[in-house]
Backbone as CSV, one residue per row, in Angstrom:
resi,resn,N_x,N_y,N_z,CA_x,CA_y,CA_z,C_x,C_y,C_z
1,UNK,-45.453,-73.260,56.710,-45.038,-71.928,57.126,-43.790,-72.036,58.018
2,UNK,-42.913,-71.341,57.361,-41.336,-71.785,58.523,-41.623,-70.869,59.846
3,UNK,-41.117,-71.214,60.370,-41.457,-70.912,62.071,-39.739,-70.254,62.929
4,UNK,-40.021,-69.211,63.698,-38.818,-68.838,64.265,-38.714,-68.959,65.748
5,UNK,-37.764,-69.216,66.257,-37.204,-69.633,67.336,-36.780,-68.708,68.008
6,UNK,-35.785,-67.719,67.326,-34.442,-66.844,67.719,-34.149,-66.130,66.643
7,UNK,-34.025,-64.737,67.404,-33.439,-63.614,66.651,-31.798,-62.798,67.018
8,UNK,-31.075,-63.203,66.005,-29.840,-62.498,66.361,-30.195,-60.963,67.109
9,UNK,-29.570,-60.981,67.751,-29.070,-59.924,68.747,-28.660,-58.553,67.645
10,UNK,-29.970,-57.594,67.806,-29.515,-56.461,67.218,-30.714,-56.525,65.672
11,UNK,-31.111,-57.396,65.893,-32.507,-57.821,64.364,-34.061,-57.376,65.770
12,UNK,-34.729,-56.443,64.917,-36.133,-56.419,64.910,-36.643,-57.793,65.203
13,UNK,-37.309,-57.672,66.105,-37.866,-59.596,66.516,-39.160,-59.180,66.887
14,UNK,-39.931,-58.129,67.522,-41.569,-58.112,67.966,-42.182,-56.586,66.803
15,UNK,-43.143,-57.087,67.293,-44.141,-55.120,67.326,-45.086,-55.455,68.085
16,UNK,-45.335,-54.053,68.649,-46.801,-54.141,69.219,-47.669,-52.346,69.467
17,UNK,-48.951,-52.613,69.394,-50.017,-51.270,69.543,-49.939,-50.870,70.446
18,UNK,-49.950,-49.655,71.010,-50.617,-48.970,72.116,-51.378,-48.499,71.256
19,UNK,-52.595,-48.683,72.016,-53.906,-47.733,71.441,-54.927,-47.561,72.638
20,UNK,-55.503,-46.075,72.051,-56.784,-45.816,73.221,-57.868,-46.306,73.251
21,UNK,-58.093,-47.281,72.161,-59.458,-47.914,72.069,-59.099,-49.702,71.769
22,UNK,-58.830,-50.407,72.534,-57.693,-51.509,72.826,-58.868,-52.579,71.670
23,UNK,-60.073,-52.505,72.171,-60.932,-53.225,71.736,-61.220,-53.469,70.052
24,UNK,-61.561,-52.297,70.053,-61.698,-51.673,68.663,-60.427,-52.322,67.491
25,UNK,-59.112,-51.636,68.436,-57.916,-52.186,67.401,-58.161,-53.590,66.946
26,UNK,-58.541,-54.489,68.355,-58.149,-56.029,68.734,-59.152,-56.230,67.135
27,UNK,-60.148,-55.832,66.999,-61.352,-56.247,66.183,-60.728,-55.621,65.105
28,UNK,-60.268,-54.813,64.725,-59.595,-53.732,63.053,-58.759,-54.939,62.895
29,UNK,-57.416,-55.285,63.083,-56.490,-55.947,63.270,-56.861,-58.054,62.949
30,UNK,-57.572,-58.180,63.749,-58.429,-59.664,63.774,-58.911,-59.728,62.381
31,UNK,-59.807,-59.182,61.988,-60.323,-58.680,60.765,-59.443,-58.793,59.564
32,UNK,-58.314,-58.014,59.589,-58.085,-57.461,58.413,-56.578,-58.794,58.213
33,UNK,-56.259,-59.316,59.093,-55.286,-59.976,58.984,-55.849,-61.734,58.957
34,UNK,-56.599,-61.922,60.161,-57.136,-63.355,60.472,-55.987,-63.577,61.539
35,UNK,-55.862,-62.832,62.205,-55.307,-63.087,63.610,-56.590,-63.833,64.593
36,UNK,-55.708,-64.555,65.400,-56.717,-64.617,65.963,-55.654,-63.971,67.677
37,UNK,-56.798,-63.216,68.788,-56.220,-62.395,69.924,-56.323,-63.235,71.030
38,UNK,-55.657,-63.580,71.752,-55.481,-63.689,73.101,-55.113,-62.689,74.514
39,UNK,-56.140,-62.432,75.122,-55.941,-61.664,76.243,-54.792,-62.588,77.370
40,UNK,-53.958,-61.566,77.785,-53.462,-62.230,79.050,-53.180,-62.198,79.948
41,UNK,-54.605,-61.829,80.417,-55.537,-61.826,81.844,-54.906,-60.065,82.749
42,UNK,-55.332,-60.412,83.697,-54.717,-59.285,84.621,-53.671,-59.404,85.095
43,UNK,-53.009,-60.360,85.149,-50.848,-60.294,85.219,-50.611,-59.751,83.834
44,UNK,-50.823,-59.576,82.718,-50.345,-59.262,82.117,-50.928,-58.252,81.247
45,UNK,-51.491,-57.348,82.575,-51.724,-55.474,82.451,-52.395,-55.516,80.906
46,UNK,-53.621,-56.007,80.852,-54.326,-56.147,79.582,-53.370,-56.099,77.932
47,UNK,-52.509,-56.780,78.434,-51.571,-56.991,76.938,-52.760,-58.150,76.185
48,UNK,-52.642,-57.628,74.798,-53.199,-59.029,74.111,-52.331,-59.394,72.782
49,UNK,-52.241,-60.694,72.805,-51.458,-61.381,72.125,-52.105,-61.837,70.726
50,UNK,-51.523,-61.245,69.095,-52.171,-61.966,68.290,-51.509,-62.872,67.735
51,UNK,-51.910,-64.234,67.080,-51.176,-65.049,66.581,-51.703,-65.502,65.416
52,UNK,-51.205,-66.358,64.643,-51.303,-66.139,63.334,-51.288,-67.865,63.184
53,UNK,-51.828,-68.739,63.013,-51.777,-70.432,62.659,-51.565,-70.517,63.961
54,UNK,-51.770,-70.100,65.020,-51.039,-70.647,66.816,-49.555,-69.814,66.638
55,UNK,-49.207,-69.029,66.063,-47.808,-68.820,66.284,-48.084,-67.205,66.487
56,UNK,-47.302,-66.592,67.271,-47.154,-65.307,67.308,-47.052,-64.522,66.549
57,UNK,-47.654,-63.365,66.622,-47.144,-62.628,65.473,-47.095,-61.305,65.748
58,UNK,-47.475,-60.832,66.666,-47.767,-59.107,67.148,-48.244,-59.289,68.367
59,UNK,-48.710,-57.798,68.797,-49.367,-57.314,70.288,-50.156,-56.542,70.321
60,UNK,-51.082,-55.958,71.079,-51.570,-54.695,71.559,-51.614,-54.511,72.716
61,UNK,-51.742,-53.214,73.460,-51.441,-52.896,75.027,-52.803,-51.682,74.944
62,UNK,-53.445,-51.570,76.131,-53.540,-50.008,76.357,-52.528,-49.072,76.112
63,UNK,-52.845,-48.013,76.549,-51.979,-47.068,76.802,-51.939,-46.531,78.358
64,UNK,-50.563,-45.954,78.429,-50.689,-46.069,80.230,-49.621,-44.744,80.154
65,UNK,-48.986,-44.325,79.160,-47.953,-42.745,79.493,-48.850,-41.812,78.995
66,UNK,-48.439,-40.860,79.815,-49.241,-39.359,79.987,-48.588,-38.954,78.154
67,UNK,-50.027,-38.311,77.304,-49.700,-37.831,76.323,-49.221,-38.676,74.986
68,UNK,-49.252,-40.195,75.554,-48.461,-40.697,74.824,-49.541,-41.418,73.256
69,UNK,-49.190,-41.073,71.965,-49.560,-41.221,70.593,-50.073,-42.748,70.079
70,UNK,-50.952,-43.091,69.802,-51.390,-44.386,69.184,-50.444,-44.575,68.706
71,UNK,-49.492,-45.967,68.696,-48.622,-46.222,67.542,-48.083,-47.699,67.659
72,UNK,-47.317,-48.133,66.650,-46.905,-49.352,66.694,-45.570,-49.255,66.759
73,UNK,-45.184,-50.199,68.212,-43.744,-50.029,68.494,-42.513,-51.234,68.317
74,UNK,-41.560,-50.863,67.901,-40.467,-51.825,67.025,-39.640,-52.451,68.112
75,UNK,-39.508,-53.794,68.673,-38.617,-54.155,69.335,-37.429,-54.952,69.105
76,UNK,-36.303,-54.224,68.996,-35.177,-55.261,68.568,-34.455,-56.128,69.649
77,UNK,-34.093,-57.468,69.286,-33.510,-58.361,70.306,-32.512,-58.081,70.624
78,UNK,-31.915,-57.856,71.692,-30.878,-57.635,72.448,-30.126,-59.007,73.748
79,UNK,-29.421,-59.026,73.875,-28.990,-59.988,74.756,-28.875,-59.164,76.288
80,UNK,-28.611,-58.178,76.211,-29.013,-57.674,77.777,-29.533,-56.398,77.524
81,UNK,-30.736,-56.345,78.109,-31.607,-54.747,77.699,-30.253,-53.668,78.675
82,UNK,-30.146,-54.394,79.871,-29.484,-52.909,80.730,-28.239,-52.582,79.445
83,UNK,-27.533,-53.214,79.586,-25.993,-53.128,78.557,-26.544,-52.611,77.754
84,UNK,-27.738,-52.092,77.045,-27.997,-51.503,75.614,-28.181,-50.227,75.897
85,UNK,-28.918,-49.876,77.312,-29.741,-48.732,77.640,-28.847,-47.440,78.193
86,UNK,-27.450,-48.337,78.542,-26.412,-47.251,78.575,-25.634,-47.254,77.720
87,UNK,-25.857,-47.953,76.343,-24.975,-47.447,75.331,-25.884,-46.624,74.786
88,UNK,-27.366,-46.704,75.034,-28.418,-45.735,74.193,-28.148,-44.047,74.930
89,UNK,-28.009,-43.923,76.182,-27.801,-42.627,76.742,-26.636,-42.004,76.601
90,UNK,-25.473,-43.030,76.351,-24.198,-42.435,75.697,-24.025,-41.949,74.751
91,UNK,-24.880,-42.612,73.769,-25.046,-42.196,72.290,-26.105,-40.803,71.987
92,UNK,-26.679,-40.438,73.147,-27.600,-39.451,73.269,-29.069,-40.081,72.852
93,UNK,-29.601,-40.841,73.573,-30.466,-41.107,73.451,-31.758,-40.854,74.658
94,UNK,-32.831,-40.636,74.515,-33.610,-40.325,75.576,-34.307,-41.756,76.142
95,UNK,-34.526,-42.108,77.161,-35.222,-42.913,77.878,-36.500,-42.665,78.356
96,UNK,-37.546,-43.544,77.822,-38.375,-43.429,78.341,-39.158,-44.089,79.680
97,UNK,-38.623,-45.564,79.202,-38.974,-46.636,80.115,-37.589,-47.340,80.220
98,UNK,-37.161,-47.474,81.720,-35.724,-48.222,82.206,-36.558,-49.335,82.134
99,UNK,-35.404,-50.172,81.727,-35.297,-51.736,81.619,-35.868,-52.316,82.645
100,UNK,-36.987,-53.269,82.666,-37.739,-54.030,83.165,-38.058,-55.030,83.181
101,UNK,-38.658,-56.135,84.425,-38.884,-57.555,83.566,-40.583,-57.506,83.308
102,UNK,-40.306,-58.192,82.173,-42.159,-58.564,82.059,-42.450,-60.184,82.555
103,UNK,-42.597,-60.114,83.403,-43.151,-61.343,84.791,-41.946,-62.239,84.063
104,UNK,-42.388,-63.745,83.398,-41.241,-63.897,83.150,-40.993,-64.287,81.497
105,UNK,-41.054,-63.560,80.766,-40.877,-63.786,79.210,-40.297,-62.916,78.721
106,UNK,-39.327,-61.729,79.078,-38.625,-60.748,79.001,-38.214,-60.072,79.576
107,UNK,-37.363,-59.080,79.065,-37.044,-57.706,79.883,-36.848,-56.946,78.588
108,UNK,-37.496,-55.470,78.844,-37.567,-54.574,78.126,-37.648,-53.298,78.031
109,UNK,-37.235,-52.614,77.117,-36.942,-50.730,77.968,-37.245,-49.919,76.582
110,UNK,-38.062,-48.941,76.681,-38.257,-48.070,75.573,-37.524,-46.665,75.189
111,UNK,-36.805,-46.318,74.300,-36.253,-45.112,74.610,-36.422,-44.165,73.461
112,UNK,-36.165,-43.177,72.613,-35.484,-42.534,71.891,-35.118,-42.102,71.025
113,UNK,-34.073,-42.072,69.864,-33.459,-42.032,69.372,-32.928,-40.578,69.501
114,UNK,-31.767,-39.744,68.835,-31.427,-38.776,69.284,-32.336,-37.460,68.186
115,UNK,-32.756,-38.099,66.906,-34.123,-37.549,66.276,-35.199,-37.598,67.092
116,UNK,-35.752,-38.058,68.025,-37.128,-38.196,68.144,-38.089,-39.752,68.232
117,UNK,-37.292,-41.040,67.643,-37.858,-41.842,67.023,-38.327,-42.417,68.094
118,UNK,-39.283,-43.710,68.595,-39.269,-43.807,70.115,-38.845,-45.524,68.845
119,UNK,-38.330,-46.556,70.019,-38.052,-47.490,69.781,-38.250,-48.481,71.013
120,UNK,-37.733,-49.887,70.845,-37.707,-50.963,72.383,-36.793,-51.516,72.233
121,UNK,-36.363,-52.195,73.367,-34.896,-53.047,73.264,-36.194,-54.454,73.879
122,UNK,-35.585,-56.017,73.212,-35.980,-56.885,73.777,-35.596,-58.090,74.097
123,UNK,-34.915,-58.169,75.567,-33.977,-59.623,76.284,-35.532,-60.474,76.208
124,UNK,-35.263,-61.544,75.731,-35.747,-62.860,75.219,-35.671,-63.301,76.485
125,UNK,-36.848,-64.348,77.017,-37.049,-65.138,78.109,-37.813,-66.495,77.733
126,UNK,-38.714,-66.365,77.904,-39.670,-66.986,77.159,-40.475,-66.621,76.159
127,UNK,-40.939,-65.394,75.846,-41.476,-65.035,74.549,-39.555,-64.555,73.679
128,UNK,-39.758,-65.005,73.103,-38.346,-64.990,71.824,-38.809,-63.873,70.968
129,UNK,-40.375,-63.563,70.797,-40.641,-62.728,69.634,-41.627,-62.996,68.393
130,UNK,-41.945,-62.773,67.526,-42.525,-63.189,66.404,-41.889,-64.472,66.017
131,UNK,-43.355,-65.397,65.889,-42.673,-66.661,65.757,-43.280,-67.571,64.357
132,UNK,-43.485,-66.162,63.143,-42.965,-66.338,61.965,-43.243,-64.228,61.832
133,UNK,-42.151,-64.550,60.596,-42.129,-63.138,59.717,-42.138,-63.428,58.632
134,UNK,-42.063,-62.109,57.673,-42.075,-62.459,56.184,-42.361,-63.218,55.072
135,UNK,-44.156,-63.369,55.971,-45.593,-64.200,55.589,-46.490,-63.843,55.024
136,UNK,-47.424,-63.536,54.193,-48.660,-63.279,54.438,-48.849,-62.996,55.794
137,UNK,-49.472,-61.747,55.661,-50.307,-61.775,57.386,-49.352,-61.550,59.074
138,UNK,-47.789,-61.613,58.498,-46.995,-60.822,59.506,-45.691,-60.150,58.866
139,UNK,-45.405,-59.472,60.144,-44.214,-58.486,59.729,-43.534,-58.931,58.953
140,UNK,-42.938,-58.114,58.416,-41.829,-58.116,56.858,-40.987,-57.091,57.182
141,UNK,-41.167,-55.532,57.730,-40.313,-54.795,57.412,-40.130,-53.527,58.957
142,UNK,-39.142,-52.798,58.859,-39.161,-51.462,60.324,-38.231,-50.632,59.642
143,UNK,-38.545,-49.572,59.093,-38.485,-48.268,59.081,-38.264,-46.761,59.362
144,UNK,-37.315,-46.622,59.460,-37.273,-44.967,60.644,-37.373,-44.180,59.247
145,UNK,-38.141,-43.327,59.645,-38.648,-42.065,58.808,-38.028,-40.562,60.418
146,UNK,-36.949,-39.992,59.442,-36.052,-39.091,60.429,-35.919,-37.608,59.653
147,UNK,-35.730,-36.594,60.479,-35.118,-35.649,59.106,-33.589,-35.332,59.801
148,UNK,-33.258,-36.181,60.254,-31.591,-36.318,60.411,-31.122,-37.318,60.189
149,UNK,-31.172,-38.241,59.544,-30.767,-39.496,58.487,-29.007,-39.741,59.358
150,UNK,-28.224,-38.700,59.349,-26.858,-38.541,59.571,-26.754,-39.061,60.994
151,UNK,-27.461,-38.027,61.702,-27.327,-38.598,63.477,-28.030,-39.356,63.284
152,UNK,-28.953,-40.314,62.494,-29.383,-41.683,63.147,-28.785,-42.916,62.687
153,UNK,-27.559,-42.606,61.345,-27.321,-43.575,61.221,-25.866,-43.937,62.352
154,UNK,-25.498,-42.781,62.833,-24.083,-42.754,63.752,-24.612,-43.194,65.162
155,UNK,-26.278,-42.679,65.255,-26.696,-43.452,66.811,-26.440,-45.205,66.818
156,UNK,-27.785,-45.535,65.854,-27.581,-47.115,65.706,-26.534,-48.165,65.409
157,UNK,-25.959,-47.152,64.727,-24.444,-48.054,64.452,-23.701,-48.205,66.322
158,UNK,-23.850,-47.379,66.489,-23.381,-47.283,68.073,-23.898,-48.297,69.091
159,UNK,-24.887,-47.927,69.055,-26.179,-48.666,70.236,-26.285,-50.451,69.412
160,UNK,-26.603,-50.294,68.289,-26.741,-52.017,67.862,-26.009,-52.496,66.734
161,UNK,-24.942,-51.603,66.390,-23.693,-51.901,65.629,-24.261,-51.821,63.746
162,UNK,-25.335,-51.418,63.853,-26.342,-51.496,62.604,-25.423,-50.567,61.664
163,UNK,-24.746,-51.190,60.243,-24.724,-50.114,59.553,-25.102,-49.300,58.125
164,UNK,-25.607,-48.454,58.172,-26.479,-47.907,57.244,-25.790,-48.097,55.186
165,UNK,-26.510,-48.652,54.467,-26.242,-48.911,53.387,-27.072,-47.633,52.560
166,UNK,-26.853,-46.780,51.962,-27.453,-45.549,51.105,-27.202,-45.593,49.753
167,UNK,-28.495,-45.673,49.237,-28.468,-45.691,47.461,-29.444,-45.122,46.928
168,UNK,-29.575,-44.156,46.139,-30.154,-43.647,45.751,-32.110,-43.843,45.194
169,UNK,-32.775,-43.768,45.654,-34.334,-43.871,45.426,-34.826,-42.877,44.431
170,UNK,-35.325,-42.651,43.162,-36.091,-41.771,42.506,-35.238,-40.244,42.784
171,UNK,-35.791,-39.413,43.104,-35.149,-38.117,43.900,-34.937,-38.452,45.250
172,UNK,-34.715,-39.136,45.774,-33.750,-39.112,47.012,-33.145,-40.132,47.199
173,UNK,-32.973,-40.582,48.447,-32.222,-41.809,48.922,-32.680,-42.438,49.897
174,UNK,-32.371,-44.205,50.190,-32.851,-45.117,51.155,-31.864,-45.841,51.456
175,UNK,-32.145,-45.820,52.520,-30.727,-46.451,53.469,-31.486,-47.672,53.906
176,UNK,-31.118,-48.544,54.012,-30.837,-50.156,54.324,-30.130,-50.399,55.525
177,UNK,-30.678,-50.802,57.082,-29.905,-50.852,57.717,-29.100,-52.698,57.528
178,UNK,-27.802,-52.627,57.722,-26.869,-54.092,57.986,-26.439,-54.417,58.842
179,UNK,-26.782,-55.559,59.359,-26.122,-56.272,60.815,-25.457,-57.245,59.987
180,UNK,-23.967,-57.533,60.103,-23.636,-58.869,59.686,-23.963,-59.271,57.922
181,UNK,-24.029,-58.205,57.470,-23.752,-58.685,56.169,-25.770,-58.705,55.388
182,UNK,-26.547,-58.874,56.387,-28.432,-58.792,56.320,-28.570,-57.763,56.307
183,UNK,-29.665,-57.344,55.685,-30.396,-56.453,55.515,-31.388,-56.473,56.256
184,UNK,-31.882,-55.567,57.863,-32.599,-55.759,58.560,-33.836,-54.715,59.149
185,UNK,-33.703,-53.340,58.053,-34.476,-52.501,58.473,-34.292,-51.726,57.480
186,UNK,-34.847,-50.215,57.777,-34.775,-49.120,56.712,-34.794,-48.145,57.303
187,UNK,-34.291,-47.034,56.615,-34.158,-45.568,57.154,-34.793,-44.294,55.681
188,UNK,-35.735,-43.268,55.555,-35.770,-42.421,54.685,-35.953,-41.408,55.173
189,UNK,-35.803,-40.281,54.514,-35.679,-38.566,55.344,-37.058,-38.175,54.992
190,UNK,-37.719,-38.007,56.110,-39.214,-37.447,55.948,-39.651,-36.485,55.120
191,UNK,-40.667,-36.414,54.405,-41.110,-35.801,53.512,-41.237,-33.981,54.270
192,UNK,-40.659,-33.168,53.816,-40.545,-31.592,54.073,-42.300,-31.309,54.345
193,UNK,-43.292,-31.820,53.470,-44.617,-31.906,53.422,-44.949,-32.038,55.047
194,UNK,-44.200,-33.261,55.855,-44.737,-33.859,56.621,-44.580,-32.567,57.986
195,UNK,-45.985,-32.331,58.611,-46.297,-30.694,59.405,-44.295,-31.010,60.736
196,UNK,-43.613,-29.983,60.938,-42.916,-29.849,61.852,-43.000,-30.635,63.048
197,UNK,-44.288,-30.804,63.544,-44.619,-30.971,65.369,-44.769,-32.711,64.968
198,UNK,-44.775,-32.952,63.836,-44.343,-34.797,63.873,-43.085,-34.851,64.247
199,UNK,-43.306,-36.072,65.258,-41.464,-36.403,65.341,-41.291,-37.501,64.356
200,UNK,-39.963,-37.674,64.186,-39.202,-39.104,63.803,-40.088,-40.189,64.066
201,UNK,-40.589,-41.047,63.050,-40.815,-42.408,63.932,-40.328,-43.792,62.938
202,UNK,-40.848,-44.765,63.198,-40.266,-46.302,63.243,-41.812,-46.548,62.400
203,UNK,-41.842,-46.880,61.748,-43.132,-47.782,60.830,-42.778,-49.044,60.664
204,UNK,-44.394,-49.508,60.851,-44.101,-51.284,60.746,-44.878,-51.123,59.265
205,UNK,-44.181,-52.840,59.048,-45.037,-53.054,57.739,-45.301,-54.698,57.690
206,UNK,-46.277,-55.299,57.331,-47.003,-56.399,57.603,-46.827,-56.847,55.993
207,UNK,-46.517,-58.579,55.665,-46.583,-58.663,54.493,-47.866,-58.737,54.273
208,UNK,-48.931,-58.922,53.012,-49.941,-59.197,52.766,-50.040,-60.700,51.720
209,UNK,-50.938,-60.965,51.115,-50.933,-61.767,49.998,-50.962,-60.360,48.551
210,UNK,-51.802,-59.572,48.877,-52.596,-59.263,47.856,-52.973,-57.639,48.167
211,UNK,-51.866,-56.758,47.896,-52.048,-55.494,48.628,-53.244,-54.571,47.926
212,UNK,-53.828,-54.783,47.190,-54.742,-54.184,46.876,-56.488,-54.486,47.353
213,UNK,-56.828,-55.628,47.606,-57.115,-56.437,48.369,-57.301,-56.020,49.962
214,UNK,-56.290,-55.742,49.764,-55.736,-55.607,51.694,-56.601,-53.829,51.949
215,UNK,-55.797,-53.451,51.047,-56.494,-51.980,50.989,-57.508,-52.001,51.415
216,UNK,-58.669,-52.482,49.986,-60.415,-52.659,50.051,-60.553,-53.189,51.394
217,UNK,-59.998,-53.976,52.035,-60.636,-54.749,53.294,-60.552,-53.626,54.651
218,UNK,-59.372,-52.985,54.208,-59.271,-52.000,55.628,-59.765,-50.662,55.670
219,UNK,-59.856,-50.281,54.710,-60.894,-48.923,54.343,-62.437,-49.537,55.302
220,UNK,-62.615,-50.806,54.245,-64.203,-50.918,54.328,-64.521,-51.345,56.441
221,UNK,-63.042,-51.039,56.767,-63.179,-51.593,58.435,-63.225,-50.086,59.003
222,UNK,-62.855,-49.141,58.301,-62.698,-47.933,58.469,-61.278,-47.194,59.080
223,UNK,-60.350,-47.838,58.148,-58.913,-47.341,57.982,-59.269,-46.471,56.365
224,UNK,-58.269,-45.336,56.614,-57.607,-44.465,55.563,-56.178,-44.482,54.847
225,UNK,-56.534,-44.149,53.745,-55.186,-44.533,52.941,-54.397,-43.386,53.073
226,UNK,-53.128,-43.560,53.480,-52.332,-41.880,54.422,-51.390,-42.153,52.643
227,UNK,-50.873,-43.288,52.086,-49.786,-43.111,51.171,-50.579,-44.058,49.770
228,UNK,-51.028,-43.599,48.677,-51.553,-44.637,47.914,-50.868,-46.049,47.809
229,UNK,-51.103,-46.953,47.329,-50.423,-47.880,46.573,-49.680,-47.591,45.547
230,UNK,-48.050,-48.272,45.701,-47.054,-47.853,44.705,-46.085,-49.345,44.391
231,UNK,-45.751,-49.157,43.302,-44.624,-49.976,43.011,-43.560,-49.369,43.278
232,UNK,-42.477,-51.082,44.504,-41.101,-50.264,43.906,-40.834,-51.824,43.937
233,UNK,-39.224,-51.577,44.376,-38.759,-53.206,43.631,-39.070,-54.113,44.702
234,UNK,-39.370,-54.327,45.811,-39.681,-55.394,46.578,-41.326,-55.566,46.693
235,UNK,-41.881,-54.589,45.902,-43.161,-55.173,45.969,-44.314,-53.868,45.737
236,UNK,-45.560,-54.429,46.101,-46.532,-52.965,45.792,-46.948,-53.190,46.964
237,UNK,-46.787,-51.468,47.530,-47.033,-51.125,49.211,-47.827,-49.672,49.162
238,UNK,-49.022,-49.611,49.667,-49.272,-48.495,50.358,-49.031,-47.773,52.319
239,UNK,-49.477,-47.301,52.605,-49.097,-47.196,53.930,-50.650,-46.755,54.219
240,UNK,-51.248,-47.169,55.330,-52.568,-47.176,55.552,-52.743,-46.102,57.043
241,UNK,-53.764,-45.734,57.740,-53.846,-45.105,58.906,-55.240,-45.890,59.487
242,UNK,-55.128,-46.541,60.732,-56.215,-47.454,60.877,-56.945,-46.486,61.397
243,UNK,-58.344,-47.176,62.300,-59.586,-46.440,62.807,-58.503,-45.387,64.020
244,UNK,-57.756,-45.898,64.684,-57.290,-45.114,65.558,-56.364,-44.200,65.277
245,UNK,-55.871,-43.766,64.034,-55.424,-43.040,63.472,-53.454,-43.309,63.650
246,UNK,-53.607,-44.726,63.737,-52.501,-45.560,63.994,-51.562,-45.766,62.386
247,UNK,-50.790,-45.205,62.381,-49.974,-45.779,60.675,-49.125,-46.465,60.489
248,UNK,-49.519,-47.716,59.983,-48.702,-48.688,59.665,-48.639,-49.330,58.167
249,UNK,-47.816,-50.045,57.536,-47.598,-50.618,56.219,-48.161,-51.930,56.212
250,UNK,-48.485,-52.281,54.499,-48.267,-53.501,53.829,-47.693,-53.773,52.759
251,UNK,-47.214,-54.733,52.166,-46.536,-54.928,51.176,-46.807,-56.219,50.803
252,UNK,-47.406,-56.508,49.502,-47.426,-57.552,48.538,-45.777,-58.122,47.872
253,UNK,-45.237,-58.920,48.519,-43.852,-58.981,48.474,-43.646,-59.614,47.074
254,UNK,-42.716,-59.245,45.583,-43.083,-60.070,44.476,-41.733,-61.022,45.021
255,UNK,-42.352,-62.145,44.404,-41.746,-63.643,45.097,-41.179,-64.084,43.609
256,UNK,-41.132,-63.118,42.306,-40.712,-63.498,40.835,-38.826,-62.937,41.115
């Protein structure tokens, strides 16, 4: 299993849960992946760490903001969180959490987007990040689902120089975000279906072996299927909603 070190500056490098039932997730999650969790302790404000062969691979947290939504949050590597957090408010972005250190394996700040989307910035210390992707069993993919496609591709290009690639999907279109020539994320315009009082958000997506498979296992943990299983060209993906009513992806990546 190749193993990562370092993430260019401006690439998706973590995720992690807030959820109201911390336990519950730790056990949905353990389960359905073969993570195995590490708590880390009371310095580190009941964060738990999952890893995947000994190597990192995700997070979960309580929740600790007033009002704030079960969800899984996208952190891209940055070389200085402050330097990002005032190009994010220039660009019109909202702040939620100013840049902080986490004891000593980061610094990190949550904000925004000028849709709605909430996102993280993440200065590398000693945790670097996911330390494999695009595995079986960890991240593969990050997503903004927006219904202003336009202002988000003029924010990010701004804030992390990201720029949006658009080509046509079935009846609509999918944008590809590019750092440097990679392909490092995605952008699609939310379904009109989807009720008003949703905001913008960021979806993770986890590779699987065997997405159908994956399905049966997380239903029977008591996750719901929010998007069936579909083919497109990188693979067959549904989008799932766990016990906490948390929505996140998988994808059976075809390797032909």
């Amino acid at each position: 299993m190749p193993t990562i070190d370092h993430f260019e500056p401006g690439t998706p490098s973590w995720v992690d849960l807030a959820s109201p039932e911390l336990a519950s997730s730790v056990t949905f999650y353990t389960s359905l992946f073969g993570w195995e969790a590490h708590g880390q302790g009371p310095e580190g404000g009941g964060y738990t760490m999952f890893e995947l062969d000994g190597l990192p691979v995700a997070g979960a947290t309580p929740m600790f903001m007033e009002g704030q939504p079960p969800a899984w949050t996208t952190y891209v590597s940055v070389d200085d969180a402050d330097e990002t957090i005032a190009k994010v408010e220039k660009a019109g972005g909202f702040v939620f959490v100013e840049p902080m250190d986490v004891l000593d394996v980061g610094r990190t700040a949550v904000f925004a987007d000028p849709t709605g989307a909430a996102i993280a910035v993440w200065q590398p210390k000693l945790h670097k990040g996911a330390g494999v992707v695009n595995e079986p069993n960890s991240l593969c993919w990050n997503e903004l689902s927006t219904r202003d496609t336009k202002a988000a591709g003029a924010f990010y290009r701004e804030v992390f120089g990201w720029v949006p690639d658009t080509a046509p999907m079935g009846d609509t279109e999918y944008t590809q975000w590019m750092l440097d020539g990679n392909s490092i994320g995605g952008m699609m315009t939310m379904s009109a279906e989807v009720p008003a009082e949703v905001p913008a958000y960021w979806l993770v997506y986890f590779a699987v072996a065997d997405c159908d498979s994956t399905v049966d296992a997380a239903t029977t943990l008591g996750a719901t299927v929010t998007v069936p299983a579909m083919e497109i060209e990188p693979g067959r993906m549904p989008i799932l909603s766990d016990p906490q009513r948390t929505l996140f992806g998988v994808i059976a990546i075809n390797t032909a």
